[in-house]
N, C-alpha and C positions, 0 to 999 in steps of 0.2 A: 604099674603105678597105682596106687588108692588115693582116692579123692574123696571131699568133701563138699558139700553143698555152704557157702560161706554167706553165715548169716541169713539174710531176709533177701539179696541179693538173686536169690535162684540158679546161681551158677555153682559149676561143679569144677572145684580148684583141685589141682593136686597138691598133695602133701606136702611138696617141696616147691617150693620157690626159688626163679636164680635172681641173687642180687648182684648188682652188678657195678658196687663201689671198691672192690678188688679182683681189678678185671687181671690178666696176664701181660706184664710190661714188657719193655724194648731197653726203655731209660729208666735206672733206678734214684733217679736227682729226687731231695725231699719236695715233696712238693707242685710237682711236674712231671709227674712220670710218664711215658709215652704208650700208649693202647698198644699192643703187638693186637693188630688186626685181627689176622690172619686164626693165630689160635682162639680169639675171642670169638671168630665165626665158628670154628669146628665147636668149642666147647658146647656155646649157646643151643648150637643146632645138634650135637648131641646131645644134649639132655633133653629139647625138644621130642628127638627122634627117638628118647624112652621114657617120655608119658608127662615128664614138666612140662604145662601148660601157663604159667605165669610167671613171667621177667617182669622183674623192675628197678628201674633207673632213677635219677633225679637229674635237675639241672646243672648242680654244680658238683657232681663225683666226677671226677679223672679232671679236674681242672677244666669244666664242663663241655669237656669230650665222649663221654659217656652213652650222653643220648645218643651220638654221633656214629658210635661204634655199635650200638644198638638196630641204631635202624639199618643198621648194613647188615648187620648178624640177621636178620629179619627180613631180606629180600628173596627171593625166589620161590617167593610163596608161604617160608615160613611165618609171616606177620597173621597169615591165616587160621595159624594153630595155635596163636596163643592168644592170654589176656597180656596187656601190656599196659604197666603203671609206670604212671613217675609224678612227681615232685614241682609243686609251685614255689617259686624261693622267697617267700612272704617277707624275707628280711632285707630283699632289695627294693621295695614299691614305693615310693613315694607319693604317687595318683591312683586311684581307681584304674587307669585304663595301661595301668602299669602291666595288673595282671593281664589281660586278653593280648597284649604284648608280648610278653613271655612264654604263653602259652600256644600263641602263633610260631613265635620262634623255637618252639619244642616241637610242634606239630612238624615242620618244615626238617629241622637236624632227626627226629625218628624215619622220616617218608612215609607218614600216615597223614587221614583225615581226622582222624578220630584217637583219644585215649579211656581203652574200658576203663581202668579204675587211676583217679587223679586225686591227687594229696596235698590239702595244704600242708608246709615241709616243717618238723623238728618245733613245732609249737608251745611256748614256753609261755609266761603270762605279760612280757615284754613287750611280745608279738603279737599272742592274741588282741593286746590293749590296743598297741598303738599301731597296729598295722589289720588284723584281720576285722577288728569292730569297726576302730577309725575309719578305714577305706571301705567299710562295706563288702568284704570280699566272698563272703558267702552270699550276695545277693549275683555277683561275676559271676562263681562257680554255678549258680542255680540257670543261670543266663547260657553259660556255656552247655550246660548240659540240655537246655532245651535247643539250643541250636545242634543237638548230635556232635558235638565235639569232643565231650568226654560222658561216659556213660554213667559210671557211679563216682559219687561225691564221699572224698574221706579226709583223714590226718590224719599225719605222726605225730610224735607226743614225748618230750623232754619235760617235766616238770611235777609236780606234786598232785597225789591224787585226789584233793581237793579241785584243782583246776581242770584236773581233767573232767569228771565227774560235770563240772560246769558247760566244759565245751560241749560234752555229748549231748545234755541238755538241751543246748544252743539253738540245734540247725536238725533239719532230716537227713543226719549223714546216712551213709552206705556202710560205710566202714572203717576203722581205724588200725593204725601199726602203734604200737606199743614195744617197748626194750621189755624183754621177757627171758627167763630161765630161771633154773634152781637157785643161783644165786640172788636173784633180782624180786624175790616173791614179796617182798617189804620196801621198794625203792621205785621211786615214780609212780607208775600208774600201780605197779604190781598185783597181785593175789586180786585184790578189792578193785580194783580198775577193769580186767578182766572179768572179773563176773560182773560187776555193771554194765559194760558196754555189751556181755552176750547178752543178757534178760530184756535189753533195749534193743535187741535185734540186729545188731551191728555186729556184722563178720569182724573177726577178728584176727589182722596178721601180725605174726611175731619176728622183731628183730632183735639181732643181737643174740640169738638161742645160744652160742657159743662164747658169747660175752667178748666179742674180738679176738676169738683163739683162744683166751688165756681159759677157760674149759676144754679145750682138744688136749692138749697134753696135762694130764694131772700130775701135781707136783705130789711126790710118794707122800706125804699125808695125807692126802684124801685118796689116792690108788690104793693105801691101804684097806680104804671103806668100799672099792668100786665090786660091784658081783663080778665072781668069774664068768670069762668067758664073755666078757665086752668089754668094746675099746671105752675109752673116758668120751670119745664123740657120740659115741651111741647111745651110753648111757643118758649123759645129756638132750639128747633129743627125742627121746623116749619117753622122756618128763614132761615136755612139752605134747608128743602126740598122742597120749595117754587121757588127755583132758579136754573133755568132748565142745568147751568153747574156742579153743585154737583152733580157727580154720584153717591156717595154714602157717609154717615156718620158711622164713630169708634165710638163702645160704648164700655169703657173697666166695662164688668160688673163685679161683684163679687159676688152679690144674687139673689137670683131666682128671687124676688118682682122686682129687675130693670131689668131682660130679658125681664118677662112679660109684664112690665109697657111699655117698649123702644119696645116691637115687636106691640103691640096694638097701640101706636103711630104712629109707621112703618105704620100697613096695612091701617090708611089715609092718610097716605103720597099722593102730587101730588104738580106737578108744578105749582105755580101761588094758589094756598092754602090760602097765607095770605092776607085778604081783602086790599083795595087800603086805606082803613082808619085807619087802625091799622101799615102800614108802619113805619111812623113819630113814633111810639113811640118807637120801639126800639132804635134810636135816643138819646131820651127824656134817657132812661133806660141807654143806654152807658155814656151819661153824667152826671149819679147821680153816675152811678159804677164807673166810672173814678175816681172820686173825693175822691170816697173810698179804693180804692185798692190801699194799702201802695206798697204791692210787686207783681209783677207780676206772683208769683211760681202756677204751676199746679198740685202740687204732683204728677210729674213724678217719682221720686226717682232716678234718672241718680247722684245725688250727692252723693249717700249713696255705701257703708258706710262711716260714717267720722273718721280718724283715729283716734281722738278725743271724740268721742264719740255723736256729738252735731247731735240730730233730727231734721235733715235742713228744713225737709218738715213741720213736725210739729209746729217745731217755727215759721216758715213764716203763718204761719194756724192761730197759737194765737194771732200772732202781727197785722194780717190783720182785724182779726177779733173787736181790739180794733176800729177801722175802721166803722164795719158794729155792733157788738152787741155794744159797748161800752168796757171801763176799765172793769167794774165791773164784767162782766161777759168771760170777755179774761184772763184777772188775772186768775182765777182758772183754765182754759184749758192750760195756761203755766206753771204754779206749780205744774201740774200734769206729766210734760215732765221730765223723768230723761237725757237727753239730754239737757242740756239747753244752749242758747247762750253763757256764759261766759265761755263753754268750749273750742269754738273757740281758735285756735292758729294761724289762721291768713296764713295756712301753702297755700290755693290758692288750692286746689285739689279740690274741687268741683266746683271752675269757672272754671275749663277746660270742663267738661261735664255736664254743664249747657245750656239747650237749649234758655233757656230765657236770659241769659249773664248777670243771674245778681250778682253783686260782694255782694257775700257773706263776705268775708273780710273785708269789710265798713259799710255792714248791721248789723253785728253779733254785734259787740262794742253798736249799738245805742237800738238794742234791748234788750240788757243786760241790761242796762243803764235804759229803760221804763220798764221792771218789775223789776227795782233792789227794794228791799224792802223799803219800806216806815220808816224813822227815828222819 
């Protein structure tokens, strides 16, 4: 494994990170999915046991089972080897003493004293307003960390690189997560976000390097552009660990075949990697993807469930994919979805926790509409 020293921190992270919002299920229900344990232990503690040294979790992944399956993945001494993050859910507080709350109750579901690196979660200007200034919550976090509760102080980050730029400003953070990749080099914090928070000293972790999968398989127009002799995931992250600010990249994996794949990637990782000739095509690659990606969604799952019933991740999946496979073959990945857009009712709950802000409410109608059946 190759590591990097992250940010002003002093610690030496490896390359790869596990994230651990598509862990390996039992139950595939939208929405509820159920942790298959068992493989979430082997996985975690295999990649442990070749050289990932930092998992991270948050409150509310797996239907906030997560941390839960975390701190199991992590007994037997494995809690020893690693750094271990996660996520304050700044979008439920309503008091100051909301946070040290919740933060209790994550200590308690991990089976730690302590969390190395802790994140205010998915901060948009919403949240920073009325929830992280309002409540005061980086004077908590500062409180916390003197009490050895949590070590370094960070956040994630949804929203325009204007505000971000403001948050960094804000506070003595440690660190921040950022949605990063070849795609994403002009969209939220991007390009310009990244190199402000390195120069400011702030380690820098990357999510989303995969863009929710929809970079692991490339659709043959951009495979056109890929170098021989690597897969479209390699390439992909290659981009990222080529650039001597990314301390580290999230993989959220789910089976063994992608630890493996993602840690043998890892141990070539280094700065300055991708040749000065293969540059320009990522480029070339973002402007064939642009032109195809209807919707921006990552398959986070933050929208789910829907009271309604509608597979927001899934249908965004099929409609994009008219996009990259064609009709022909997106039709039948949506008629295979017993969620389907026309359940929409328009009710607005899954654009509140939407990181990508996009109005499902206006998308749902049109997608209904493109697979409605043919007369």
């Amino acid at each position: 494994m190759q590591y990097r020293t992250l940010g002003n921190t002093g610690c030496e992270i490896s390359a790869l990170g596990f994230g651990t919002m598509r862990l390996p299920t039992t139950d595939h229900t939208p929405g509820s999915p159920q942790i298959d344990q068992e493989e979430t232990t082997r996985l975690i503690r295999y990649a442990i046991d070749h050289g990932v040294n930092y998992i991270d979790t948050a409150y509310n992944y797996h239907g906030g089972q997560s941390e839960v399956s975390v701190g199991k993945a992590l007994m037997d001494g494995y809690r020893e080897k690693t750094y271990l993050a996660t996520k304050s859910p700044v979008w439920r507080f309503e008091k100051p003493e909301d946070f040290d709350e919740h933060l209790q109750e994550q200590l308690t579901k991990l089976q730690t004293d302590h969390v190395d690196f802790y994140l205010l979660h998915a901060l948009n200007r919403e949240t920073w307003e009325n929830k992280v200034k309002k409540l005061d919550l980086i004077s908590r976090m500062k409180n916390a960390k003197e009490a050895g509760k949590i070590r370094f102080m960070g956040f994630s980050f949804h929203d325009e690189v204007s505000l971000f730029k403001e948050i960094v400003d804000a506070a003595e953070w440690d660190f921040c997560q950022i949605q990063y990749n070849y795609i994403n080099v002009d969209y939220q914090a991007g390009d310009e976000g990244l190199l402000y928070a390195a120069e400011k000293g702030l380690g820098v972790i990357i999510m989303e390097p995969l863009l929710g999968g929809r970079l692991a398989v490339a659709p043959k127009q951009v495979a056109k552009i890929l170098p021989a002799g690597r897969s479209a995931v390699e390439w992909a992250l290659d981009y990222l660990w080529d650039k001597p600010q990314v301390g580290l990249l999230l993989s959220g994996m789910g089976t063994m075949e992608m630890v493996r794949q993602n840690i043998a990637f890892a141990e070539k990782s280094h700065t300055g990697m991708v040749p000065a000739e293969e540059k320009p095509l990522y480029a070339q690659a973002k402007q064939v993807f642009d032109t195809m990606a209807i919707v921006p969604c990552t398959q986070c799952g933050y929208c789910m469930p829907c009271p309604f019933g509608v597979d927001i991740p899934h249908v965004y999946d099929a409609y994009n994919k008219t996009a990259s496979l064609g009709m022909k073959k997106a039709r039948p990945i949506y008629e295979a979805l017993a969620g389907k857009a026309d359940l929409c009712k328009a009710c607005g709950r899954c654009e509140e926790h939407c990181p990508q802000h996009i109005r499902s409410t206006e998308r749902m109608p049109e997608i209904a509409k493109v697979f409605a059946p043919k007369e």
